[in-house]
Structures are given as C-alpha cells and as structure tokens.
N, CA, C, O and CB atoms as a CASP TS submission, in Angstrom:
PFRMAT TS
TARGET T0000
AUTHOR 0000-0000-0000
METHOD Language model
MODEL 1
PARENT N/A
ATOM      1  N   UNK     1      27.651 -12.724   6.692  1.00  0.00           N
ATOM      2  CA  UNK     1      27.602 -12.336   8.079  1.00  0.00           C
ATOM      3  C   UNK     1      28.565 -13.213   8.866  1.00  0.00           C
ATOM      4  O   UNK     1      28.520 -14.373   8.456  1.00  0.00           O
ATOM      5  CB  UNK     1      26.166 -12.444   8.634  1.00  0.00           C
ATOM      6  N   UNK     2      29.101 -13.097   9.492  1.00  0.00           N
ATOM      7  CA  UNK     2      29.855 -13.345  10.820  1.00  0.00           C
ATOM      8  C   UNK     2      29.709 -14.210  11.690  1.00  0.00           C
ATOM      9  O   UNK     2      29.249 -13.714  12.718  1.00  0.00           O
ATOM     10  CB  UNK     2      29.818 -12.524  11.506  1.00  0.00           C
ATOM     11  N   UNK     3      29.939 -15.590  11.777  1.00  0.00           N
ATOM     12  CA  UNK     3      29.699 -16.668  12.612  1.00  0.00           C
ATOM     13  C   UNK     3      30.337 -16.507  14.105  1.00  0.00           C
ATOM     14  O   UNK     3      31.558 -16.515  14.261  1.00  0.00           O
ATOM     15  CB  UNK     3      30.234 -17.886  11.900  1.00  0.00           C
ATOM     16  N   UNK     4      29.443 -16.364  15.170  1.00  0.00           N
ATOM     17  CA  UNK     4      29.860 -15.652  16.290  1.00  0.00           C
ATOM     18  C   UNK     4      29.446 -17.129  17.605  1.00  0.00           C
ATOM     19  O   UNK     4      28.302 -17.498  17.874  1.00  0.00           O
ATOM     20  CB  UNK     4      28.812 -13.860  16.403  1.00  0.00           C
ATOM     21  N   UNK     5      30.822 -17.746  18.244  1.00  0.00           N
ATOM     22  CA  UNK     5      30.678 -19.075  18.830  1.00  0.00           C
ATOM     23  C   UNK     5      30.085 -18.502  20.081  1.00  0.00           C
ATOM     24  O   UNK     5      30.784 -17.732  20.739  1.00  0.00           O
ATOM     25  CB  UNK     5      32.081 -20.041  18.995  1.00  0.00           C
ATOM     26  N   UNK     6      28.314 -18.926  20.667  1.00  0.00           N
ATOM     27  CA  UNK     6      28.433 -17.866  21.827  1.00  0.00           C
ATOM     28  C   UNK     6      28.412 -19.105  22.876  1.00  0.00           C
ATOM     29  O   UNK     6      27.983 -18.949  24.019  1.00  0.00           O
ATOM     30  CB  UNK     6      27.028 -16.508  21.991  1.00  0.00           C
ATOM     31  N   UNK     7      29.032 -20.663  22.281  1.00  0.00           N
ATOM     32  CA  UNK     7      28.869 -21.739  23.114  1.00  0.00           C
ATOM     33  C   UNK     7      30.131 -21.956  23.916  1.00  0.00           C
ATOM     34  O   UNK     7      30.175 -22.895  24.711  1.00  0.00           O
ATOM     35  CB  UNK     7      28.490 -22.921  22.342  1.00  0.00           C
ATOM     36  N   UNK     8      30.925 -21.328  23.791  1.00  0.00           N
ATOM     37  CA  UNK     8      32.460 -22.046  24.373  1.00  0.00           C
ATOM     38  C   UNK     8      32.930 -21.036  25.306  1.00  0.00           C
ATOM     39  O   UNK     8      33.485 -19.978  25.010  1.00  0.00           O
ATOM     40  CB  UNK     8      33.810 -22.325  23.100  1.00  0.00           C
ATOM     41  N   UNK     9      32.587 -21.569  26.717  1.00  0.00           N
ATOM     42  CA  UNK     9      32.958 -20.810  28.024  1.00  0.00           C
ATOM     43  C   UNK     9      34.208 -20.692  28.191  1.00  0.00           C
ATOM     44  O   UNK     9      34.592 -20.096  29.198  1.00  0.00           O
ATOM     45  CB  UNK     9      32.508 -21.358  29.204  1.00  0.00           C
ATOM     46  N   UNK    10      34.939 -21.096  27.480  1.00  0.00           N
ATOM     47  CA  UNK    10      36.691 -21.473  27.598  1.00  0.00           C
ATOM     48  C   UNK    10      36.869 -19.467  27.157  1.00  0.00           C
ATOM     49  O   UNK    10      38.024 -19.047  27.229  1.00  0.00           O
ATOM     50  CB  UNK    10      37.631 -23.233  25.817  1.00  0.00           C
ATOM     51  N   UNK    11      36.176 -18.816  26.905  1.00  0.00           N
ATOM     52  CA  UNK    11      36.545 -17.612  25.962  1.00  0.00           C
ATOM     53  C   UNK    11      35.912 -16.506  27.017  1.00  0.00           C
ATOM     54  O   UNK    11      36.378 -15.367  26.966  1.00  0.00           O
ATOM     55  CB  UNK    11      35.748 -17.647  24.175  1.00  0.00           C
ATOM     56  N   UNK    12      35.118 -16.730  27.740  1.00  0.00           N
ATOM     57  CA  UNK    12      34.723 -15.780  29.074  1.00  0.00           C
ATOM     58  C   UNK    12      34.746 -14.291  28.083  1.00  0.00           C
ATOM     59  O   UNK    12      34.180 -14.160  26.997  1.00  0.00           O
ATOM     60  CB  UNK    12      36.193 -15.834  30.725  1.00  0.00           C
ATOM     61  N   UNK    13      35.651 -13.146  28.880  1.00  0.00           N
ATOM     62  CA  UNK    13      35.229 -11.930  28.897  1.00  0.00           C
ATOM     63  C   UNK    13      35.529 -11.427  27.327  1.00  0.00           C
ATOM     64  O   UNK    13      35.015 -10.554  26.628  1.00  0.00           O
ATOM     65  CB  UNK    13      35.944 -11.128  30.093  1.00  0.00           C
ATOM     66  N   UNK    14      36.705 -12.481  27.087  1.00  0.00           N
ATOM     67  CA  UNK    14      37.169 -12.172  25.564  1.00  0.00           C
ATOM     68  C   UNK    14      36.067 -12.798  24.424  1.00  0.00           C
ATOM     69  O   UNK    14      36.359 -12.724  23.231  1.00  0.00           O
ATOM     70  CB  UNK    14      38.789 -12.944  25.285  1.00  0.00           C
ATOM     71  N   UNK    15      35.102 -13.264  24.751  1.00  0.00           N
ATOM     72  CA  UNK    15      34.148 -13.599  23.880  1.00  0.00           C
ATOM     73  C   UNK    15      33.170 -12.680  23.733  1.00  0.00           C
ATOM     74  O   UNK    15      32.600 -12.635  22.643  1.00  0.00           O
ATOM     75  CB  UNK    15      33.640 -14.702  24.166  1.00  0.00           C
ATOM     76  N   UNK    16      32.747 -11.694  24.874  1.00  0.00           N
ATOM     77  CA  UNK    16      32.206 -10.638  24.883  1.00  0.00           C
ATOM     78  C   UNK    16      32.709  -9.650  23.688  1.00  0.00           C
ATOM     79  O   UNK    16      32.066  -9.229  22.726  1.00  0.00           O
ATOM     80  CB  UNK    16      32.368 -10.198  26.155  1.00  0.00           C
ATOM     81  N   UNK    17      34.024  -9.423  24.048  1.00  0.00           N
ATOM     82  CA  UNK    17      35.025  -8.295  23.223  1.00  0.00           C
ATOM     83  C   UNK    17      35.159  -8.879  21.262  1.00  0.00           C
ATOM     84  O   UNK    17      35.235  -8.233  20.217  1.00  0.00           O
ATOM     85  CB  UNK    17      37.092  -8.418  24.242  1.00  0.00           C
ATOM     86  N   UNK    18      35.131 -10.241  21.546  1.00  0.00           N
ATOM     87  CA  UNK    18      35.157 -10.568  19.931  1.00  0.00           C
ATOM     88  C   UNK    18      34.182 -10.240  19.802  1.00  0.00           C
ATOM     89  O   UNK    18      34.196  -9.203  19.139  1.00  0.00           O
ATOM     90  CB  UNK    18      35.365 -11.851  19.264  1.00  0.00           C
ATOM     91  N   UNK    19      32.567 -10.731  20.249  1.00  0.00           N
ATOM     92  CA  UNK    19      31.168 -10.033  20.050  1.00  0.00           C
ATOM     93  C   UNK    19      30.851  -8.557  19.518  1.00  0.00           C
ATOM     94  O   UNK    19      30.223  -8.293  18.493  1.00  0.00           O
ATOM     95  CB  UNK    19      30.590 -10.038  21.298  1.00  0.00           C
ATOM     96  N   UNK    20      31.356  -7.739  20.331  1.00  0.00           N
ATOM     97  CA  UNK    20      31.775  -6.577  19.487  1.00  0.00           C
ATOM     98  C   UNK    20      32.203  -6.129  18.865  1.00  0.00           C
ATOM     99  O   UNK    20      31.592  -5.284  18.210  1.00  0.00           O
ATOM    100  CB  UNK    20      31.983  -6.101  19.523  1.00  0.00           C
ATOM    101  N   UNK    21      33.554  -6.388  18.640  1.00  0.00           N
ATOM    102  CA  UNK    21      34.097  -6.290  17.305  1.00  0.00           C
ATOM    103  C   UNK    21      33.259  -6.836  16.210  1.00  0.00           C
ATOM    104  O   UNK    21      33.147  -6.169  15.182  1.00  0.00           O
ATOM    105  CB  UNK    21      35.346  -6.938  17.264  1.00  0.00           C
ATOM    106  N   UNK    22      32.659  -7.979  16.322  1.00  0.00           N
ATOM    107  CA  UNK    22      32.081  -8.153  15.325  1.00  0.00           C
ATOM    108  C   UNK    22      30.723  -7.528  14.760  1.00  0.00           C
ATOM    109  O   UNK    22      30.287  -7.496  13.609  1.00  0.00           O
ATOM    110  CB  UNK    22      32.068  -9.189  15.411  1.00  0.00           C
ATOM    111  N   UNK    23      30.169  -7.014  16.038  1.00  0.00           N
ATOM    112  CA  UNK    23      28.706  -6.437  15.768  1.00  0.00           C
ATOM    113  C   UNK    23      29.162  -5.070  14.838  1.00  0.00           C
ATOM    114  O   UNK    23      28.396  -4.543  14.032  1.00  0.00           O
ATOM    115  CB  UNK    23      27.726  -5.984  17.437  1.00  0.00           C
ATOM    116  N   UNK    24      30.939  -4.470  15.179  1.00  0.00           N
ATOM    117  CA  UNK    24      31.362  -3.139  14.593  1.00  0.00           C
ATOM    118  C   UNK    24      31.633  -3.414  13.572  1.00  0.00           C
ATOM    119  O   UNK    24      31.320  -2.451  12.873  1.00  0.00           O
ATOM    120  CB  UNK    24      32.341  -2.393  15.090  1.00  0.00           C
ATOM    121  N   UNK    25      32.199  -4.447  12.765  1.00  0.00           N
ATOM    122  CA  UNK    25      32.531  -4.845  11.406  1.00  0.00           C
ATOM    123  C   UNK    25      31.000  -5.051  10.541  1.00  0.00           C
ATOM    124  O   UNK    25      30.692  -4.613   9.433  1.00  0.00           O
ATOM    125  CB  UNK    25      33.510  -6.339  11.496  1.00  0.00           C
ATOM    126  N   UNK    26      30.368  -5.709  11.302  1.00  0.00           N
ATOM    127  CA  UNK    26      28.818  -5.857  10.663  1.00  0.00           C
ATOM    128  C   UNK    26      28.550  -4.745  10.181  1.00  0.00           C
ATOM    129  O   UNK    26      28.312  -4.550   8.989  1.00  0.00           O
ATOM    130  CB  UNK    26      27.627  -6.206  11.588  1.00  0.00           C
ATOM    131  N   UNK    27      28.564  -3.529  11.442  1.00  0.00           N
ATOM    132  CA  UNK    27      27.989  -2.297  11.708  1.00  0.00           C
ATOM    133  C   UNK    27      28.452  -1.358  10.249  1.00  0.00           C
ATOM    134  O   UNK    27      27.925  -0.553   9.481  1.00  0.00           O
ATOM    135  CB  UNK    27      28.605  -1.689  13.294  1.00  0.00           C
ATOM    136  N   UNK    28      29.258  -1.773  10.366  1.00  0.00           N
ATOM    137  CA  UNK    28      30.578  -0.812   9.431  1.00  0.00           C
ATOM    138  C   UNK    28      30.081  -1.272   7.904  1.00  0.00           C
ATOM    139  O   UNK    28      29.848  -0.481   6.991  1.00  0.00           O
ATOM    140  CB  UNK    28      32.703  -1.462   9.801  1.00  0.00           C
ATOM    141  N   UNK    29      29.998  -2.368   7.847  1.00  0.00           N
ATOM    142  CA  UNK    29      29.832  -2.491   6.289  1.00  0.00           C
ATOM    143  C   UNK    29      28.663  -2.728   5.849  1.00  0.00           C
ATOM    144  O   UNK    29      28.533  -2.982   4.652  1.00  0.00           O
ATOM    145  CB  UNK    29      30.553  -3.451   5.702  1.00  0.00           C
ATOM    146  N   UNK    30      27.708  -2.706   6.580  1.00  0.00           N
ATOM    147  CA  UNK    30      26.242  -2.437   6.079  1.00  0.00           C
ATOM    148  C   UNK    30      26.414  -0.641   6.129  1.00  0.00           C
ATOM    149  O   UNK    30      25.942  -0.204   5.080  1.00  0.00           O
ATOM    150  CB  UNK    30      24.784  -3.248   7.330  1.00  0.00           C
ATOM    151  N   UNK    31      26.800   0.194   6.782  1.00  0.00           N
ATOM    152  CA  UNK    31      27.406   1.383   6.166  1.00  0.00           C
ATOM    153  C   UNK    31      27.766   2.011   5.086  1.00  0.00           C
ATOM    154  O   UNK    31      27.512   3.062   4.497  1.00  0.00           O
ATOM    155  CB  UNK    31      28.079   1.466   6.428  1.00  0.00           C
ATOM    156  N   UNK    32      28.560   0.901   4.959  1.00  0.00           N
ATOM    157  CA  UNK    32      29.484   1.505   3.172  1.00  0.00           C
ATOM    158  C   UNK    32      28.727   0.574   2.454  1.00  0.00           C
ATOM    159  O   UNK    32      28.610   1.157   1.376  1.00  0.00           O
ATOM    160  CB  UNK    32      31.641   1.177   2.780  1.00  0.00           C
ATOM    161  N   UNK    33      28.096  -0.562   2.336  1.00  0.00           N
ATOM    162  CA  UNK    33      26.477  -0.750   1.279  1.00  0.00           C
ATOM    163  C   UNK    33      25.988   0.152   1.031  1.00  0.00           C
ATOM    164  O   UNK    33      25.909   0.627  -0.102  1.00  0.00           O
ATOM    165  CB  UNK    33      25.238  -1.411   1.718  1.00  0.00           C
ATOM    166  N   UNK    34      25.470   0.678   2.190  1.00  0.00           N
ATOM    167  CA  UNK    34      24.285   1.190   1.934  1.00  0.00           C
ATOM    168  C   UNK    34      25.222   2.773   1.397  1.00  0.00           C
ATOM    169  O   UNK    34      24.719   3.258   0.384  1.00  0.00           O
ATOM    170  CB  UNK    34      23.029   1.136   3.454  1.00  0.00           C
ATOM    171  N   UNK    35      25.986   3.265   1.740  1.00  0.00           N
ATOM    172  CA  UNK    35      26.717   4.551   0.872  1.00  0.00           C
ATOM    173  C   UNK    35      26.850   4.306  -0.363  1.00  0.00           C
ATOM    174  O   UNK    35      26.562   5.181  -1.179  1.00  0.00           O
ATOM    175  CB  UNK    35      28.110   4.954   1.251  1.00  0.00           C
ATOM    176  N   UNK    36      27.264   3.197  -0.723  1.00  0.00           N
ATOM    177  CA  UNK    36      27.501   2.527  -2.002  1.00  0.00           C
ATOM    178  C   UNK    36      26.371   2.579  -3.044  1.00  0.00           C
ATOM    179  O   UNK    36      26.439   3.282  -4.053  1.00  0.00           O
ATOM    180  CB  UNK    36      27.801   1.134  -1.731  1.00  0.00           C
ATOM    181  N   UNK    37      25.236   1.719  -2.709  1.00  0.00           N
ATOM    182  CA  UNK    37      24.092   2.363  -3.029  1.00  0.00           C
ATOM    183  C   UNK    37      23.240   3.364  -3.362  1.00  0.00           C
ATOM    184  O   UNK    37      22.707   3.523  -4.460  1.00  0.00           O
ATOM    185  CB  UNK    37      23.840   2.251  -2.683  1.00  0.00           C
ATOM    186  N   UNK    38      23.104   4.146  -2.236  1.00  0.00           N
ATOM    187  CA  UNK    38      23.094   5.838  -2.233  1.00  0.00           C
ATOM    188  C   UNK    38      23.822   6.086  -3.377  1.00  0.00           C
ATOM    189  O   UNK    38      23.218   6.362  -4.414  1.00  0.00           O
ATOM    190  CB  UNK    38      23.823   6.670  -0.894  1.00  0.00           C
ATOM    191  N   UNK    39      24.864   6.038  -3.356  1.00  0.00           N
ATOM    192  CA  UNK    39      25.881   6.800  -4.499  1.00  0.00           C
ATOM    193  C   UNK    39      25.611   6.326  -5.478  1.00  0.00           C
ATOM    194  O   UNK    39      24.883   7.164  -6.009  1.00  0.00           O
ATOM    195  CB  UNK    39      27.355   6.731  -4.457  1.00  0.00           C
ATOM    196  N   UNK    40      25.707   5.459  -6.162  1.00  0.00           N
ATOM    197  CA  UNK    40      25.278   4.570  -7.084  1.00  0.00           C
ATOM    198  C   UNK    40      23.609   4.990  -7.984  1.00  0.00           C
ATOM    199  O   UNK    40      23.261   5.254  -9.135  1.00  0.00           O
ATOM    200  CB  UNK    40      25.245   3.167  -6.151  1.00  0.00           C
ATOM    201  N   UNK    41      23.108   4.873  -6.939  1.00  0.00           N
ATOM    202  CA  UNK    41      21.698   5.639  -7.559  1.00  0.00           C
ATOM    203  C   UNK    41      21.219   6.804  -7.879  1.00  0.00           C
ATOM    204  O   UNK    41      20.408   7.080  -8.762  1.00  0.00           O
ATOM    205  CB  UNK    41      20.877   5.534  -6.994  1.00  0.00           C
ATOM    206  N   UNK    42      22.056   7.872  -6.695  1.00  0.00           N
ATOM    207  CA  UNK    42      22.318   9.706  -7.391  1.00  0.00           C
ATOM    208  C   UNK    42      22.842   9.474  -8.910  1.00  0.00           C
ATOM    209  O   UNK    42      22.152   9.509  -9.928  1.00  0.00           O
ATOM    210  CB  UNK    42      23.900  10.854  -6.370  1.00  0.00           C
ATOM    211  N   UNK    43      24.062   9.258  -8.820  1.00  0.00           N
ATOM    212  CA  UNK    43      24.425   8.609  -9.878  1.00  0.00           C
ATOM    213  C   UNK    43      23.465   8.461 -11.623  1.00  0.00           C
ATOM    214  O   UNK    43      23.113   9.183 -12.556  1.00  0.00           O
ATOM    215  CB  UNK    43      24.582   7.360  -9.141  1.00  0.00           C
ATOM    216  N   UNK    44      23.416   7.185 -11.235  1.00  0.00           N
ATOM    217  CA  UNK    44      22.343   6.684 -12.217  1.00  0.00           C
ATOM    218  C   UNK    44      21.326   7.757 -12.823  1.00  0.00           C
ATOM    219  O   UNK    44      21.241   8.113 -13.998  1.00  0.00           O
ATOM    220  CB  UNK    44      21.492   5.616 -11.480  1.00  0.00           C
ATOM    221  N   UNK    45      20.326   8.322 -11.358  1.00  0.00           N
ATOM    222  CA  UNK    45      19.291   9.358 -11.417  1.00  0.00           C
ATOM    223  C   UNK    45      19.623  10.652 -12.214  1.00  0.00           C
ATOM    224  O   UNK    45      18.803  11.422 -12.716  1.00  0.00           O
ATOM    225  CB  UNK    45      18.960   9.741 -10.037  1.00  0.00           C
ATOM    226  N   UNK    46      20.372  10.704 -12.227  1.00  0.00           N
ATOM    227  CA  UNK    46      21.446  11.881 -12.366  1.00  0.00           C
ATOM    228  C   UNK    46      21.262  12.326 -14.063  1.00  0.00           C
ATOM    229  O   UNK    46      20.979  13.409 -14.574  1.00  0.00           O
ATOM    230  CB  UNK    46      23.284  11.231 -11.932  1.00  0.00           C
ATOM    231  N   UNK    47      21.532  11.102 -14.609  1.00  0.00           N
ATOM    232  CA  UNK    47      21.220  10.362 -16.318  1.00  0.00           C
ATOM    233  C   UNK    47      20.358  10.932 -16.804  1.00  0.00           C
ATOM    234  O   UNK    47      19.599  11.117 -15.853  1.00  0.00           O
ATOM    235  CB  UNK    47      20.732   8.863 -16.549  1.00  0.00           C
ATOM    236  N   UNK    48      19.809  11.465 -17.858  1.00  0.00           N
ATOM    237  CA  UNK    48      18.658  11.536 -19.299  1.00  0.00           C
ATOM    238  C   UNK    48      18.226  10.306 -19.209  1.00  0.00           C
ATOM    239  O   UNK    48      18.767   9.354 -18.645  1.00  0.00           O
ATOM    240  CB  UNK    48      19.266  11.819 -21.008  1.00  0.00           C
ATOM    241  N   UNK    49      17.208  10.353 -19.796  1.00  0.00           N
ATOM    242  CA  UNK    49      16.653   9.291 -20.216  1.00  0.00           C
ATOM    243  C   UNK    49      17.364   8.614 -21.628  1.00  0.00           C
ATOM    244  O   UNK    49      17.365   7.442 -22.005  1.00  0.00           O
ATOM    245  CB  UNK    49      15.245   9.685 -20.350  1.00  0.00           C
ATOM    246  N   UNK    50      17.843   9.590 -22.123  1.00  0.00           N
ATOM    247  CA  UNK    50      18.767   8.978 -23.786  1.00  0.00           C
ATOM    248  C   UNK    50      20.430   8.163 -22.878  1.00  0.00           C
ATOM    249  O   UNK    50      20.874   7.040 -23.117  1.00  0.00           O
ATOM    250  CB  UNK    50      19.506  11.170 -25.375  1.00  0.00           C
ATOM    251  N   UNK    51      21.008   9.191 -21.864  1.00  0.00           N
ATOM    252  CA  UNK    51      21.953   8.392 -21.525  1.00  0.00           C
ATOM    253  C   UNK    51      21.921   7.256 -21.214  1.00  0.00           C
ATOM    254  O   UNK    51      22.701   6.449 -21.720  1.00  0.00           O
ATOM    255  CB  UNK    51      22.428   8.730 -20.861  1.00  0.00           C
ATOM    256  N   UNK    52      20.662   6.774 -19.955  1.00  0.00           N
ATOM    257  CA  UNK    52      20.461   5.766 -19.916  1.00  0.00           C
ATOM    258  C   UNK    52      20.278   4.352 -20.788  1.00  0.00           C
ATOM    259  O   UNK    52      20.614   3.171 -20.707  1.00  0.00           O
ATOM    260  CB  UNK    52      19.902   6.063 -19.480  1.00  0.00           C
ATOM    261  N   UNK    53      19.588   5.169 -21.603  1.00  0.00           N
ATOM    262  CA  UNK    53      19.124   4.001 -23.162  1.00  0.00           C
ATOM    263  C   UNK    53      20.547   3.844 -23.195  1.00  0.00           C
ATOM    264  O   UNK    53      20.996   2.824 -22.671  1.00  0.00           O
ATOM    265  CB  UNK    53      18.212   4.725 -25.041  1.00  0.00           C
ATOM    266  N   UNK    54      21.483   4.808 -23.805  1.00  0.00           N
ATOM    267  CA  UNK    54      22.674   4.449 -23.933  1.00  0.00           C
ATOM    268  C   UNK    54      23.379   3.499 -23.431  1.00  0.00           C
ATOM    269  O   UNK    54      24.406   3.115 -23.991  1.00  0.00           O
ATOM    270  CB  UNK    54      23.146   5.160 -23.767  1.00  0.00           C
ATOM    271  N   UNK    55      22.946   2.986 -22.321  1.00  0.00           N
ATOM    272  CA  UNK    55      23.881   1.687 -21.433  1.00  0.00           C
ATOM    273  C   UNK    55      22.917   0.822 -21.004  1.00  0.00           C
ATOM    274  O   UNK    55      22.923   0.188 -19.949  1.00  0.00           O
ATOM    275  CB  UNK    55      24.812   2.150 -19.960  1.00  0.00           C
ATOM    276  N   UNK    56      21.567   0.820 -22.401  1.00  0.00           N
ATOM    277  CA  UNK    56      21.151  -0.869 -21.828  1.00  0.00           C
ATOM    278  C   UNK    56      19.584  -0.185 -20.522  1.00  0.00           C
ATOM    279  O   UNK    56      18.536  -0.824 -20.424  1.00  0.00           O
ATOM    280  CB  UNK    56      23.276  -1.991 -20.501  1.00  0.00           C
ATOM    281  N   UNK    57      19.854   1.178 -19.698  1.00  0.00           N
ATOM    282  CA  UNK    57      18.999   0.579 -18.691  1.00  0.00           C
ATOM    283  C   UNK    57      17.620   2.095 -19.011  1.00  0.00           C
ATOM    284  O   UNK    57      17.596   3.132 -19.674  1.00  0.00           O
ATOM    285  CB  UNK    57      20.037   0.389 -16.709  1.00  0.00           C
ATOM    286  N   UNK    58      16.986   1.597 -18.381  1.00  0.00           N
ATOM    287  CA  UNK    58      15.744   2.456 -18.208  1.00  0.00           C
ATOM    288  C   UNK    58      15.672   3.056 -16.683  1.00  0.00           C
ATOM    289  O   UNK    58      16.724   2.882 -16.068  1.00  0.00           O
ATOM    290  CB  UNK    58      14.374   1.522 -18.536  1.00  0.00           C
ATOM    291  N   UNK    59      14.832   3.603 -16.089  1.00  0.00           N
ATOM    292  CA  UNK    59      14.331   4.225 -14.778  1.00  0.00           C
ATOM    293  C   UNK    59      14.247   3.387 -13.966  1.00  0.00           C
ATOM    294  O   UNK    59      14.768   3.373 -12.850  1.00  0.00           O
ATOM    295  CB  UNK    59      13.156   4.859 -14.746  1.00  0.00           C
ATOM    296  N   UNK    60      13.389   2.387 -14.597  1.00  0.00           N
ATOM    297  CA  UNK    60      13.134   1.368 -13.564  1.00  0.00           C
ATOM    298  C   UNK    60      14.111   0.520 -12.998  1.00  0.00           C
ATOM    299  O   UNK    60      14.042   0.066 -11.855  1.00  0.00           O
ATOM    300  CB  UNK    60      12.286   0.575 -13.990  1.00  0.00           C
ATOM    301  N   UNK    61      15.252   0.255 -14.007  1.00  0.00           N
ATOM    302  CA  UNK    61      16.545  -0.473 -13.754  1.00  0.00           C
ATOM    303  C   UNK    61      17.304   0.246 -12.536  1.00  0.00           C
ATOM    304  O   UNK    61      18.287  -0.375 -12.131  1.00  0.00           O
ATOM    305  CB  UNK    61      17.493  -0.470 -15.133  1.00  0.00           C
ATOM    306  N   UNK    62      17.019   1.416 -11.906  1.00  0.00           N
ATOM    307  CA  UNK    62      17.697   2.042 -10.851  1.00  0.00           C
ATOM    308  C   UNK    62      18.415   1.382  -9.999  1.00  0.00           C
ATOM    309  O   UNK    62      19.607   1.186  -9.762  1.00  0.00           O
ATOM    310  CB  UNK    62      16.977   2.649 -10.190  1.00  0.00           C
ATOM    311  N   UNK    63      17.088   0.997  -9.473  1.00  0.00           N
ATOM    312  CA  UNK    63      17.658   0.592  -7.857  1.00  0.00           C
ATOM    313  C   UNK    63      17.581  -1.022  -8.004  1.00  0.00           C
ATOM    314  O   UNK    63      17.843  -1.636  -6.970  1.00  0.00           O
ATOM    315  CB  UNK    63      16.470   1.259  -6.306  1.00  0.00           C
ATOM    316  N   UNK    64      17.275  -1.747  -9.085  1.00  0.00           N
ATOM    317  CA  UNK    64      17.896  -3.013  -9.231  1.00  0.00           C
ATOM    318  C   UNK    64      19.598  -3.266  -9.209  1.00  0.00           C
ATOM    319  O   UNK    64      20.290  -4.119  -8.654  1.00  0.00           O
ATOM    320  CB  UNK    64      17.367  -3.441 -10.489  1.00  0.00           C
ATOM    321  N   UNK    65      19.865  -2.300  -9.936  1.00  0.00           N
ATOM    322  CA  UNK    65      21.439  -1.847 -10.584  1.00  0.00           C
ATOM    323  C   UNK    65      22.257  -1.544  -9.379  1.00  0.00           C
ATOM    324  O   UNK    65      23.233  -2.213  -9.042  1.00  0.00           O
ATOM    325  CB  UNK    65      21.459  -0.341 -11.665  1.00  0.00           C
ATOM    326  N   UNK    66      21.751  -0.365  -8.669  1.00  0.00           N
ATOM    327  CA  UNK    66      22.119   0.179  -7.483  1.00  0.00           C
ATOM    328  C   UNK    66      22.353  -0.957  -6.446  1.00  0.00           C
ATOM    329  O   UNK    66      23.493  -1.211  -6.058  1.00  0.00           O
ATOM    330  CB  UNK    66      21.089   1.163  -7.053  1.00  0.00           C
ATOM    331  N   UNK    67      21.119  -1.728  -5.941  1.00  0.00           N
ATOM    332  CA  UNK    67      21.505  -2.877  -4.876  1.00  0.00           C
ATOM    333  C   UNK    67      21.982  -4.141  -5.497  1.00  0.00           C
ATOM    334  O   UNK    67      21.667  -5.152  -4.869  1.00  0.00           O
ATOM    335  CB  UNK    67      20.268  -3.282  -3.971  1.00  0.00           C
ATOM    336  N   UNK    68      22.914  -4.378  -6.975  1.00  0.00           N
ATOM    337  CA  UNK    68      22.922  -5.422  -7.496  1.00  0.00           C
ATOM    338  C   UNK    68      22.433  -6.546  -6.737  1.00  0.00           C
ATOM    339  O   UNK    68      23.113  -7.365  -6.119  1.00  0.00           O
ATOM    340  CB  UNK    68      23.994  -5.552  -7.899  1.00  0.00           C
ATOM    341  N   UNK    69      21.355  -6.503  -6.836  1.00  0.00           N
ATOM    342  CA  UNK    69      21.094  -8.348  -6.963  1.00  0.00           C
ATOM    343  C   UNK    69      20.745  -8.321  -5.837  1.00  0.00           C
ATOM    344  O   UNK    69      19.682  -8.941  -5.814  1.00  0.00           O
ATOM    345  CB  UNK    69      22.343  -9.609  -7.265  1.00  0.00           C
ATOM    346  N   UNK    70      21.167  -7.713  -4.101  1.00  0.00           N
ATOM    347  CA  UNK    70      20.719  -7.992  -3.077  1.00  0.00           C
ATOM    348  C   UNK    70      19.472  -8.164  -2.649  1.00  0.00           C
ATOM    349  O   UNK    70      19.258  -8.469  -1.476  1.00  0.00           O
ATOM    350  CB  UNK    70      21.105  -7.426  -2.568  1.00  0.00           C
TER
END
C-alpha cells in the first residue's frame, strides 16, 4: 500500500491531488487482484477432478492457489 505524507503543509492543494491519485492506483489494483483471482479460479473450477490430480491440486486447493498466499 501507498505511504501517503498527510503531515507536510508545504504541499497544500497538491497534497489533496497526490491523495487521489493514490486512493485511484490503490483503487485500480485491488481491481485487477481481484480479476486475477476471479479468473484464476473459473479457471481451476473449470478442471476434472483427474486434471486436477494431474497438477498436484485437489478442490480444496482452489482458492488457496487462486489468492496465492494472500
């Protein structure tokens, strides 16, 4: 996440405007996570149960796989 200085008055209206930008970059890529995800798990779901065996994972491995690790 985005370290946002909201202490330094030296930055007035343009500290506002970086603020946003940054809340839109935040905005934006918790977006394409979470699409990423989504996709990722149709995906997966998508599988036999033999395909799956095939690469190691089971059902339950879904959405571990899908949100690696998060």
């Amino acid at each position: 996440m985005a370290l946002i200085d909201t202490h330094n008055p030296l930055l007035g209206p343009a500290n506002l405007a970086g603020r946003i930008g940054s809340l839109f970059v935040v905005a934006s890529r918790a977006a394409s996570d979470w699409n990423e995800t989504r996709a990722t798990r149709k995906a997966l779901s998508a599988l036999t149960d033999r395909e799956l065996d095939d690469v190691g994972l089971t059902r339950f491995d879904i959405e571990r796989v899908a949100r690696r690790g998060r």
